[in-house]
C-alpha positions in Angstrom: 0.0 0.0 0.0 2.9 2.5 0.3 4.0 1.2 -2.7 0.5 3.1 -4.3 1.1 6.3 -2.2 4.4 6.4 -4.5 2.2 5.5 -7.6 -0.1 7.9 -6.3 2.6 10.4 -6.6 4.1 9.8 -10.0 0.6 10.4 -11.1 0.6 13.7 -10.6 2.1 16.8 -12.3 5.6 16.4 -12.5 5.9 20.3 -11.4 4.1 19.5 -7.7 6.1 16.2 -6.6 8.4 18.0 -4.1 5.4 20.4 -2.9 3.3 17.0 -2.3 6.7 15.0 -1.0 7.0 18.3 1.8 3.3 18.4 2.1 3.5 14.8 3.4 6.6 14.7 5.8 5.3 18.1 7.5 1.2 17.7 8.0 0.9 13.9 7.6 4.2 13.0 9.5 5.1 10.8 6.8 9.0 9.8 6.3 10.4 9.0 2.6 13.6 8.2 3.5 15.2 5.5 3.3 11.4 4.7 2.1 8.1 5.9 2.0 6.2 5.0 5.1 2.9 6.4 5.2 1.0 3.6 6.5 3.0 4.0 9.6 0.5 6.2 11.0 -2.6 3.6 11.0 -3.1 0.9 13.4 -2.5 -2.7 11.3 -6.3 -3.4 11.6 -6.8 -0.4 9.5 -4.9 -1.9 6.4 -3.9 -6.2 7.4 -7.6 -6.7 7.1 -7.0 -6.9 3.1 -4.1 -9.6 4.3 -6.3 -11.4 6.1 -9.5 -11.8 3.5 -6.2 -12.9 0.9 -5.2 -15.6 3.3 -9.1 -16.3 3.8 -9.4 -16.6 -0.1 -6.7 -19.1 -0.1 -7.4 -21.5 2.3 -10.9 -21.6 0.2 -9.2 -21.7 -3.0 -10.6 -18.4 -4.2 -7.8 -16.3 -6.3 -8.2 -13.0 -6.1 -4.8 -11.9 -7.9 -6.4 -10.3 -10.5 -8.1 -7.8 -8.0 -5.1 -7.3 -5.8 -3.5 -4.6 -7.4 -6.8 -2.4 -7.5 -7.6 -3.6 -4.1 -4.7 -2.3 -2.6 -4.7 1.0 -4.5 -8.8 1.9 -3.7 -8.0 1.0 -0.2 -4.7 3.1 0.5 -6.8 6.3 -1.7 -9.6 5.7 1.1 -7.4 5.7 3.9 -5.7 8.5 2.6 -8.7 10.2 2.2 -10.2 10.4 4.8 -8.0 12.7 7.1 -7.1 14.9 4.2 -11.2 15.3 4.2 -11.2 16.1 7.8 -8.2 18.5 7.5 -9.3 20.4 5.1 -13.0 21.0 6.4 -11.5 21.6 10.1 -9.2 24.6 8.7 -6.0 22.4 9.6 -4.8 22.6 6.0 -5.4 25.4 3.7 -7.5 24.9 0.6 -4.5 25.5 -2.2 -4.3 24.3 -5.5 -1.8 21.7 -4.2 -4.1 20.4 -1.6 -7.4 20.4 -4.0 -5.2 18.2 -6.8 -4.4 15.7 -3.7 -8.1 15.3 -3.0 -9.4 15.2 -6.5 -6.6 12.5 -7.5 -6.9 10.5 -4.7 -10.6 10.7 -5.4 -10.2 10.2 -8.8 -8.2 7.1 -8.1 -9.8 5.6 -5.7 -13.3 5.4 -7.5 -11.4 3.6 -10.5 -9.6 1.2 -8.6 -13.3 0.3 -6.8 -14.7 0.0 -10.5 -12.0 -2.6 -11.1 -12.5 -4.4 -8.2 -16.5 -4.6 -8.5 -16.5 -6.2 -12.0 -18.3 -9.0 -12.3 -20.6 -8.1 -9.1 -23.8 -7.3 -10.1 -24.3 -5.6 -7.5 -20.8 -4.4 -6.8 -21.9 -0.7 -8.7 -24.8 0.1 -6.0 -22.5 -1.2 -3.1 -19.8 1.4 -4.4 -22.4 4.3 -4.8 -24.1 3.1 -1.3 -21.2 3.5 0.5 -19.7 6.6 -0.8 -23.4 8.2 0.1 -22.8 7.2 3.5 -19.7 9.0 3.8 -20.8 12.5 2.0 -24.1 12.4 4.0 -22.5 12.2 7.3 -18.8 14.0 7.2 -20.4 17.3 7.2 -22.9 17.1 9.8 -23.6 16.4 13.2 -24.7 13.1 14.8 -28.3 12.7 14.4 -28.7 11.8 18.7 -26.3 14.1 20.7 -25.2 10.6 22.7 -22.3 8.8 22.7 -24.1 6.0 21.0 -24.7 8.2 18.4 -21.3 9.8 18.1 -20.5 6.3 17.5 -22.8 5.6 14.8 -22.3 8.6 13.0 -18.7 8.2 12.8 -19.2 4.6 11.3 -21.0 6.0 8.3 -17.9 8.5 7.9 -15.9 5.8 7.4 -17.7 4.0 5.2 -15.0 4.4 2.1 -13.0 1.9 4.4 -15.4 -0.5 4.1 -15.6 -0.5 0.1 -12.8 -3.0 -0.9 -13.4 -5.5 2.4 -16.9 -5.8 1.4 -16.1 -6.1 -2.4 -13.2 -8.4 -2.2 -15.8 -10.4 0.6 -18.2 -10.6 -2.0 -15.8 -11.8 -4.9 -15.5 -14.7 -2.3 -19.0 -15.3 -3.0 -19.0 -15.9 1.7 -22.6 -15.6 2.6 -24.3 -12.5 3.4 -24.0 -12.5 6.9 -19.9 -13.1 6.5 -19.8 -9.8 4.8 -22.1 -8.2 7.9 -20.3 -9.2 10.5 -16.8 -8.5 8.4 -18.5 -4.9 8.3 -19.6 -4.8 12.3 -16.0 -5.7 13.5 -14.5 -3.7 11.2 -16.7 -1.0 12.0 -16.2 -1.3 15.9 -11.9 -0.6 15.2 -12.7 2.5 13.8 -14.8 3.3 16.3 -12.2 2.9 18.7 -9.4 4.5 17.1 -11.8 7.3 16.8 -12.3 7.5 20.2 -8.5 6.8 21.1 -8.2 10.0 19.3 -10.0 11.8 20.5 -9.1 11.4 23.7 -5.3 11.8 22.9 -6.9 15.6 21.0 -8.9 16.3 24.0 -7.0 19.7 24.7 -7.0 21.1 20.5 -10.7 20.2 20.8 -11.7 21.7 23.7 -10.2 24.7 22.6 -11.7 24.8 19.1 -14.8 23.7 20.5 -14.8 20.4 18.2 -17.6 18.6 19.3 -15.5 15.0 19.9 -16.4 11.7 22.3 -15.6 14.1 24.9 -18.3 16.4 24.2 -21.2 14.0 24.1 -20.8 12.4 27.6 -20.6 15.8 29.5 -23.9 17.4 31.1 -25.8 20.2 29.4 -24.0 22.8 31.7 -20.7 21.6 31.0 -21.0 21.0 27.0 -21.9 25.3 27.3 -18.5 26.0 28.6 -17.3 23.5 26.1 -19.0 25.5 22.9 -18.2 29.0 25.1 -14.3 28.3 24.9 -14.0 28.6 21.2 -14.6 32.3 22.0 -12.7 32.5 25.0 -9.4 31.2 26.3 -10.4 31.6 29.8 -8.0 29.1 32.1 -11.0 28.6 34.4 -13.6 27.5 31.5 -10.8 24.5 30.8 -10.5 24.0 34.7 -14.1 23.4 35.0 -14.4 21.1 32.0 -11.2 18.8 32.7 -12.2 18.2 36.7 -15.9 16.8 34.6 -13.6 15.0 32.4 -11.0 13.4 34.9 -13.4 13.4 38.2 -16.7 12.5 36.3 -16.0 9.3 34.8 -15.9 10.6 31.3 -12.0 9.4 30.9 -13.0 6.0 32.2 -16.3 5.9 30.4 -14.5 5.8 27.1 -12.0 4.0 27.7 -14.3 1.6 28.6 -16.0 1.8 25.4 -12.5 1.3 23.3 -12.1 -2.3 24.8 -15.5 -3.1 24.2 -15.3 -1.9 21.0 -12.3 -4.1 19.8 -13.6 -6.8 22.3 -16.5 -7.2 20.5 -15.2 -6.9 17.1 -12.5 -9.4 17.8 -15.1 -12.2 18.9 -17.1 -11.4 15.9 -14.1 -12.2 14.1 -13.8 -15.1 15.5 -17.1 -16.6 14.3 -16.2 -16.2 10.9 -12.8 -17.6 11.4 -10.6 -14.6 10.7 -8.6 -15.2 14.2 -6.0 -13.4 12.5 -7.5 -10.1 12.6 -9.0 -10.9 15.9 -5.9 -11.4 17.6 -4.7 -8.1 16.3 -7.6 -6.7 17.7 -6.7 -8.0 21.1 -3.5 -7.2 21.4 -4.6 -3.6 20.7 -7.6 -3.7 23.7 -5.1 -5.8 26.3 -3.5 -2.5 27.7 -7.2 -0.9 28.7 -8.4 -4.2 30.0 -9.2 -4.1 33.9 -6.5 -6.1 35.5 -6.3 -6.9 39.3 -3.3 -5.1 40.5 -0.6 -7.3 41.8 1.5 -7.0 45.0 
């Protein structure tokens, strides 16, 4: 897959490679040297699950060579995507020409790598569109229930690009219909926790920019108005009051809590369709927030 971020860059203008080659090692942390590395960012799940269906395809004597390449290619676009999307909408990177060409390449890419990948799938077309509905009609707006149930379920829809290849190449293994569900569940719950991983890692940007995060939804009324009020103020008490409901309310533990359940569940799901694999990734992700009795 970094091997596609390079052919991602040779496909652009010649003129913009060492703009887009900065661009990347300053806002996306990315090294190229000795070798590209972007992936390095993502947690495996994020990208192994493609491994894993491969391996799955073998042991049932399914070939999906053909595929591969355009697998790979859609899927690395998609995760690409998807934090250029949120940087650009959140202010963090500027709308230049430089950044636009990213986005409209990547996009450009990834939609014919997923055409590739569907054909033969009669459905494969609607899946695509489906999908990519999902996304647009939930990056831009705010969770339908102001819960964190529902901050859940709305970011699941925003990463709904993820979920094209998985389900495709899942389909061009012709596994049953609820394989491809519960691929979609489990892989659903990781983002879900890496989501809220980050955003309790951000907690500090976002209560200052009065991003409505995780955090947000599991504070009381009174305290989510100091939260919106300190993107207009940067009053030291306003933060005071919302970190003591943070750390002394059991809104720290309360997500945490929901990360291992998140991966915990997802795992065992994974483990009734026999992709132990990707559920023991899974685990060793959730072991260091599991509740352990403390030893003497």
């Amino acid at each position: 897959m970094n091997a596609e971020i390079m052919a991602f860059f040779r496909s652009l203008p010649e003129s913009t490679h060492a703009a887009s080659v900065v661009l990347f090692m300053q806002h996306f942390r990315t090294p190229f040297f000795p070798k590209c590395d972007y992936f390095k960012n993502y947690y495996p799940p994020s990208w192994s699950i493609l491994h894993w269906l491969e391996r799955m395809g073998a042991d049932h004597d399914v070939c999906l060579r053909a595929e591969r390449r355009y697998a790979l290619s859609a899927h690395a676009m998609a995760l690409f995507l998807h934090p250029l999307d949120d940087h650009l909408n959140d202010g963090q990177l500027s709308a230049t020409h430089l950044s636009l060409l990213l986005r409209s390449q990547a996009w450009l890419r990834m939609n014919t790598a997923l055409e590739r990948v569907a054909e033969g799938l009669g459905r494969g077309p609607e899946i695509i569109k489906g999908l990519i509905e999902d996304y647009y009609a939930n990056i831009g707006t705010p969770p339908a229930r102001s819960t964190l149930d529902g901050y859940c379920r709305h970011f699941r829809k925003q990463m709904a690009t993820w979920m094209s290849v998985p389900v495709l190449m899942a389909m061009k293994m012709k596994f049953a219909g609820d394989f491809t569900e519960a691929l979609q569940d489990a892989y659903g719950g990781f983002g879900i926790a890496w989501r809220l991983l980050d955003d309790l890692q951000d907690i500090d940007t976002d209560m200052k920019t009065g991003c409505h995060s995780a955090i947000y939804f599991c504070l009381p009324p009174e305290i989510r108005q100091i939260w919106d009020q300190s993107l207009q103020s940067a009053d030291v008490s306003r933060s005071k009051i919302i970190q003591s409901a943070v750390y002394n309310g059991g809104v720290w533990e309360t997500i945490k809590g929901r990360i291992y359940a998140e991966l915990a569940t997802a795992a065992a799901t994974l483990d009734e369709i026999q992709m132990t694999g990707l559920a023991e990734e899974l685990r060793c992700l959730a072991w260091p927030l599991q509740d352990r009795p403390a030893t003497s």
